[in-house]
C-alpha positions in Angstrom: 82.3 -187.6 -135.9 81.9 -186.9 -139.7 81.7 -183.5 -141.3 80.7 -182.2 -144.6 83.2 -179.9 -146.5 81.5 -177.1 -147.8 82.1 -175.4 -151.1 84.4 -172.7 -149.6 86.8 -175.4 -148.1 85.6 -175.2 -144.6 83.9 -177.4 -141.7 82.4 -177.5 -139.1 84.4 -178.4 -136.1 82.6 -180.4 -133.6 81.5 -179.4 -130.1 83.2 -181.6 -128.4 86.5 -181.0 -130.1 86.3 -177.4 -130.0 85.2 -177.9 -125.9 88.6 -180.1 -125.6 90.7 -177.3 -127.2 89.1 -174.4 -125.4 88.4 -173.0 -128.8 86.3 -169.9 -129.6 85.0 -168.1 -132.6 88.0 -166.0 -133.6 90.6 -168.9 -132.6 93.3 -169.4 -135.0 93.9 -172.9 -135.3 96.6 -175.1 -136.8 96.6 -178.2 -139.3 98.9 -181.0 -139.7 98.9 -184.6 -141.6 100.8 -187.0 -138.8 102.8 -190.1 -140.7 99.7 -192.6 -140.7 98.3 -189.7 -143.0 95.6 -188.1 -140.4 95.0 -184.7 -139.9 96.0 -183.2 -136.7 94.4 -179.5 -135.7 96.0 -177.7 -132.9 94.9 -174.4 -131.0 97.7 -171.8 -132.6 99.7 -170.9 -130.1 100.0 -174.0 -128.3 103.8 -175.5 -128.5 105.7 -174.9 -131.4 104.3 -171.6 -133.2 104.0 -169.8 -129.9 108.0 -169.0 -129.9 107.5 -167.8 -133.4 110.0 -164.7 -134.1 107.7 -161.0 -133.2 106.7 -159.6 -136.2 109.6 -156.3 -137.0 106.8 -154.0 -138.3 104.5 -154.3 -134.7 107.3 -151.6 -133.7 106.2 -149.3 -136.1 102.3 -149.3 -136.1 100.6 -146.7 -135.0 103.8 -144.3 -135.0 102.1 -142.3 -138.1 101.9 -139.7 -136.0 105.9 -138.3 -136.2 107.4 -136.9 -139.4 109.9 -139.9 -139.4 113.1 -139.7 -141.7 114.3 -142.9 -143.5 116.8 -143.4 -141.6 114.7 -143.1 -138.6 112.1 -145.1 -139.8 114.5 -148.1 -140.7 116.5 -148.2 -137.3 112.8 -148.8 -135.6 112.1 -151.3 -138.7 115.4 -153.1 -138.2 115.3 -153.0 -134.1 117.4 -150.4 -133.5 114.5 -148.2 -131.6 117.0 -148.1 -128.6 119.9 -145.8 -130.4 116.9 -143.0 -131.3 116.2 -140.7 -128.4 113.7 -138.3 -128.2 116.2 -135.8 -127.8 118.0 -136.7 -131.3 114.7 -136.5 -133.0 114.0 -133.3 -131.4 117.5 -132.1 -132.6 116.7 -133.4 -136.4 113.1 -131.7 -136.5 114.7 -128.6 -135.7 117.4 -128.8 -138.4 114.6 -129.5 -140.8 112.8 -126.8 -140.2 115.9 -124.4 -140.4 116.4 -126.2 -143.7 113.2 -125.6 -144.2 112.9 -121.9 -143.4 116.4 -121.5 -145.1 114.8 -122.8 -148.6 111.8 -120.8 -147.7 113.6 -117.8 -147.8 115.7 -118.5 -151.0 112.3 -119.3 -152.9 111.0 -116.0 -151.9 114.4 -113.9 -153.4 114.3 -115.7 -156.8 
């Protein structure tokens, strides 16, 4: 089964290859040269790569929506979600809008 490389770099992977992989378009796919020197593509995710380490920013997308402070933010960065409770946010956000209010106020007398 020959293939031509395109300009870009890529080919075209054959039918029946793709068919044996169960590959789709969208597939992630993995390369390898064995010792003899041949290439060797594997569906991504099969073996190996699939007990990669979970990315430590998937924790934090789509939280945008909270006012987070650093420290906040980097516990849930770092994996430390667990030791922030609702209730100690709650608690924070309140103190920052005294804080808030309190500088407000002082702003306002100058």
């Amino acid at each position: 089964m020959a293939t031509t490389l395109t300009s870009k770099g890529q080919v075209t992977i054959p039918k029946q290859i793709r068919d044996a992989l169960s590959l789709a378009p969208g597939c992630s796919v993995d390369f390898a040269v064995n010792r003899d020197g041949d290439v060797v593509i594997h569906k991504a995710g099969a073996g190996v790569r699939a007990s990669r380490k979970p990315d430590r920013f998937e924790a934090a997308r789509g939280k945008a929506n909270v006012k987070w402070r650093t420290a906040d933010l980097m516990a849930l960065l770092r994996g430390e979600s667990d030791s922030i409770t609702k209730s100690k946010l709650t608690r924070r956000r309140a103190a920052d809008s005294a804080i808030g209010t309190a500088k407000r106020s002082q702003q306002s007398q100058v």
